[in-house]
FIRO-51974 format. One record per residue: residue in one letter; x, y, z of N, C-alpha, C, O in turn. Coordinates in steps of 0.2 Angstrom, whole numbers, plus 5000, padded with zeros to 4 digits. Atoms other than C-alpha are relative to their C-alpha. Example, Ala and Ser with C-alpha at 12.3 -4.5 7.8 and 13.67 -1.06 7.14 Angstrom:
% FIRO-51974
a500449945000506249785039500450065000500950055003s499649944999506849955036499650055003499950115004
END
This chain:
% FIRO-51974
x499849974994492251024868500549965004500549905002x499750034998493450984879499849935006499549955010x500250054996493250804889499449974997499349914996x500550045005491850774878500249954994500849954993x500050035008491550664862499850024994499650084996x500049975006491250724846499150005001498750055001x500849984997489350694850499750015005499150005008x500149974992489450774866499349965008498949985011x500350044998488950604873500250025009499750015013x499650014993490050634891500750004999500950004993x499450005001491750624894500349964998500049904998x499750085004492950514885500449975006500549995012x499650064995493950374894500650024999500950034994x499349974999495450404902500050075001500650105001x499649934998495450584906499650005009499049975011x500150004994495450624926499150005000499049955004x500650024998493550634927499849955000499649925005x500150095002493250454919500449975007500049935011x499650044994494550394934499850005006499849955009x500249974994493950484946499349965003499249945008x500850024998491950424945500349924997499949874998x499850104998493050224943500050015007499749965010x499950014992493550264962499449985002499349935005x500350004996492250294966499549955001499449945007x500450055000491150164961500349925003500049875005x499550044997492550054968499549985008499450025013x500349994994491649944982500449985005501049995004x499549974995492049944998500449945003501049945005x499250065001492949764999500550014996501050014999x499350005006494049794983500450085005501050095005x499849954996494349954996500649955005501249955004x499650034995494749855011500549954999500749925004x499650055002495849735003500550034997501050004998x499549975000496849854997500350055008500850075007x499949964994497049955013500649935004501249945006x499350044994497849775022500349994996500650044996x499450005003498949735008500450064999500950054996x499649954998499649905010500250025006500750065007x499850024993499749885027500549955001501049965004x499550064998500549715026500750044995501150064999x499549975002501749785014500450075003500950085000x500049924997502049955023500649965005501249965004x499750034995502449845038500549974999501049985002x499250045003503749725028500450054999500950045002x499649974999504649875024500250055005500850085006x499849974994504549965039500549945004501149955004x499750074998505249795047500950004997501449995001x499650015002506549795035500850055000501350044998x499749934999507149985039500149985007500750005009x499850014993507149935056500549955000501149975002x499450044998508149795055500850024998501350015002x499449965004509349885044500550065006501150065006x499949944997509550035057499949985007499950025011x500349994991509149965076500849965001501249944998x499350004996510549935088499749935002500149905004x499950064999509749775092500049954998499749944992x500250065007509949615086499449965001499249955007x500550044999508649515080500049935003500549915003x500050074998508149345088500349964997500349954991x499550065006509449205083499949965009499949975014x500150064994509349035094500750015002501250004999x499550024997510549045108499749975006499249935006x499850064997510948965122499250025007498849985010x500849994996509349055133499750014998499350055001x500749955006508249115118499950055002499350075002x500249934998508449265125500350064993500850044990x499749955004508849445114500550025002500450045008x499549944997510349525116500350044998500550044992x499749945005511149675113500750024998501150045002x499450005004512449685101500650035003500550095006x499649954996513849745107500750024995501150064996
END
């Protein structure tokens, strides 16, 4: 049958159900450890799009460490 094994033990590995019942057994730290590293990641690229695209400039040491706007 399909998904099974020839001695109709259960599903073979690798096909979408076997994956599916990995998630899930997945505990809830290897969870949340991936949730901030996709967050911090997320964030460095959002950061990256912003700096790329904003009208203002980033912080650079001047003479009153203040930001200003590009002109």
């Amino acid at each position: 049958m399909r998904g099974e094994t020839a001695a109709g033990a259960g599903p073979r590995r690798g096909t979408g159900w076997d994956m599916g019942l990995a998630a899930e057994r997945a505990s809830r730290a290897e969870i949340a450890v991936q949730l901030v590293l996709d967050a911090i990641f997320g964030l460095q690229l959002d950061l990256a799009i912003l700096k790329s695209t904003s009208s203002w400039a980033w912080p650079r040491r001047r003479a009153g460490g203040l930001w200003e706007k590009r002109r």
